[in-house]
C-alpha positions, 0 to 999 in steps of 0.5 A, a space after each residue: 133233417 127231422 132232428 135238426 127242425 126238433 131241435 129248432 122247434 124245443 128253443 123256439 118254444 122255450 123262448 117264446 115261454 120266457 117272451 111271454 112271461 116276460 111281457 106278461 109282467 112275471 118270470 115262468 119257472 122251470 125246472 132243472 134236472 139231469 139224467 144219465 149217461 150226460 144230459 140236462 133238462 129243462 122241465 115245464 112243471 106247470 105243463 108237466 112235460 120236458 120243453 128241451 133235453 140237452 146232451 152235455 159233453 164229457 163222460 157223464 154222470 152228471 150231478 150238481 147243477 148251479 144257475 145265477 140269479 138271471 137264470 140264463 146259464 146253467 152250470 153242471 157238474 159232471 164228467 165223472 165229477 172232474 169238469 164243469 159244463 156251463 150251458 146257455 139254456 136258450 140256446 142249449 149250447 155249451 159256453 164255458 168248461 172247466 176240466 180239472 184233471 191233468 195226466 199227473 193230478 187227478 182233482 174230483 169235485 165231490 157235488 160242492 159247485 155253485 156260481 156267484 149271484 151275478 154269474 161272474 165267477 164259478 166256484 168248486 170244492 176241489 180234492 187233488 190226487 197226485 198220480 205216480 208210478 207207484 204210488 198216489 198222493 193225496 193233496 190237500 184240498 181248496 176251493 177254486 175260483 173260475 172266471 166264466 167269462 173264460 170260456 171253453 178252456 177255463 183254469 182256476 183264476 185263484 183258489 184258497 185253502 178249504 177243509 175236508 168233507 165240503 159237499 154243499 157250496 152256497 153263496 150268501 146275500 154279501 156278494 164276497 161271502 161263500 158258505 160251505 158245509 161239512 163237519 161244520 159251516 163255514 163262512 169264506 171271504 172269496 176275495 180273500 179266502 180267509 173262513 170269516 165264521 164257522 157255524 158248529 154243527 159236528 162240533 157244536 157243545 150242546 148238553 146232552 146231544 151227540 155229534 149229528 150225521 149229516 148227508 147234504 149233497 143237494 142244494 135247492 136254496 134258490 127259492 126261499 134263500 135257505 140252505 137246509 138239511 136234515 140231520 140225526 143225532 144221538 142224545 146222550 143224557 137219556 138210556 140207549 134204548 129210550 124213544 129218545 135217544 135218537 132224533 132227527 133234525 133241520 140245520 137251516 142256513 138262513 143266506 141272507 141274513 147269515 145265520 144258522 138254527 138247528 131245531 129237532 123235531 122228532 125221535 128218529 123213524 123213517 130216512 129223509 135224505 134232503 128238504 127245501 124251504 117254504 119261500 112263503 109260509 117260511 116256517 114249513 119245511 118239506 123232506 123226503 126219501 121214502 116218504 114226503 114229509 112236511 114239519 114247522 121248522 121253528 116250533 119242531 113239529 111234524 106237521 104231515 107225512 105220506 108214502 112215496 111210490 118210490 125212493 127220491 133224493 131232491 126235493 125243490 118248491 115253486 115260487 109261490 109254494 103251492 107245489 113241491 117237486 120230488 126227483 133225482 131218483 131213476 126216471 121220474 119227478 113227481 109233484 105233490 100239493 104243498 097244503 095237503 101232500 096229495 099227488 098231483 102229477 108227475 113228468 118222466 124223464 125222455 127214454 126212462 133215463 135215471 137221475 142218479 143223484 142228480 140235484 133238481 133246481 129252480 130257475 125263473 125265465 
């Protein structure tokens, strides 16, 4: 009975915070994160605490979390990567679920996941295996398109054909458009599914500069709509063991205007795994892994750097770009000052459970 009136009291109080923030004239943030064996929380940054945890169905492992532009659905990815879990965040119920393996096909969706704008359509990068006696299959890969309004047994409704190595899925500001990143950007019609552009990033032909190492497989684009990673790249006109010969880098993808600039802003000396724009002073960019690092993305400059008490792989912003939050690693979110990056508090996750890899999203309520 005690369990049964928590459970009551958490959605009574998360909607009481959207009823107020909606009759006060101004949508409330809140954080999104997961942790291990299967579970999504809701976290309140401005009281610093978890407000609801909701366990997901599925073997777990939960990673890539997905919400349209109302804020009222989230969508993860999770069950070993094979199914997607859409949760009504008011209610903590599950309302749509995509399983993607059969007996005979294994299909792994590798953090490429995301849902239109509108919240009508759920879009998966998708990597089939078939499963023989004796051997395995290796299928081509494609993008598949699921109709949330499918509910609890949804099957791709339409898929079209996609490279290799997709680990970000974005949509743009053109309600037909997708953005994919691998090797390269890749602009996709979802109604056609033909790539109506492709942004050279690995095959980019850029004098003295080498082909970048990318890791992007989180996706905190929500705030200031840019689609952004770090990269490192070799330059090839300068001597192997000069300070210059390796640089990091910034790839943002601008999703309304569909543009993309890369800019490198240092030699190469600490990790940096992921970064989110600035959605008010849109020149600063904000990455981190073992340090928070804060640079002015269209000069090229590192503007700060501090330690970090631990390693964390995502990194999101608030809405007025005050606060930076830093997660998905082991048990806690930590938030820093976005002008000075001093610590300013921190929320733990419930039962010192890990995020993993998990993504860190922003949602307005």
């Amino acid at each position: 009975m005690k369990t049964v009136a928590l459970k009551k009291a958490r959605t009574a109080f998360v909607a009481l915070c959207c009823a107020a923030a909606s009759a006060s004239g101004f949508a409330a943030e809140y954080l999104l994160t997961v942790t291990r064996p299967n579970n999504l929380h809701i976290v309140d940054p401005a009281k610093r605490q978890v407000v609801r945890s909701i366990a997901l169905p599925g073997d777990g492992v939960p990673g890539a979390i997905a919400v349209p532009k109302d804020g009222k659905t989230a969508y993860v990815l999770t069950n070993r990567m094979e199914s997607v879990i859409g949760v009504d965040l008011d209610t903590g119920k599950t309302v749509f679920r995509a399983d993607f393996s059969t007996p005979e096909r294994r299909i792994k969706g590798f953090f490429a996941a995301t849902v239109s704008e509108d919240g009508r359509e759920v879009y998966v990068h998708q990597a089939p295996v078939v499963l023989g006696r004796s051997e395995y299959k290796v299928e081509d890969t494609y993008i598949a398109v699921f109709d949330t309004s499918d509910g609890m047994n949804a099957k791709p409704r339409r898929s079209f054909p996609a490279p290799r190595r997709i680990s970000l899925l974005a949509p743009t500001g053109n309600p037909d458009h997708l953005l994919a990143l691998g090797w390269d950007m890749y602009l996709f019609n979802t109604k056609t599914g033909a790539i109506e552009k492709t942004f050279p990033i690995r095959h980019w032909d850029r004098p003295g500069i080498g082909e970048p190492d990318v890791l992007a497989m989180w996706g905190t684009f929500e705030q200031a709509r840019a689609l952004s990673t770090p990269y490192y790249v070799a330059k090839t006109d300068v001597a192997p063991d000069s300070p210059e010969a390796f640089k990091a880098g910034l790839a943002v993808f601008d999703l309304d205007a569909e543009t993309l600039k890369t800019i490198e802003f240092e030699n190469a000396q600490t990790a940096m795994f992921s970064s989110v724009i600035n959605p008010v002073a849109r020149n600063e960019a904000f990455l981190v892994m073992n340090q928070l690092t804060k640079i002015d993305w269209e000069s090229g400059r590192v503007i700060k750097r501090v330690p970090v008490e631990q390693t964390f792989y995502a990194v999101n912003i608030s809405g007025d770009g005050k606060e930076v939050y830093i997660g998905g690693a082991l048990d806690k979110i930590a938030i820093h000052d976005a002008q000075t990056l001093e610590k300013t508090g921190e929320i733990m996750m419930p039962g010192g459970a890990d995020q993993s890899i998990g993504w860190m999203r922003v949602v307005k309520r």
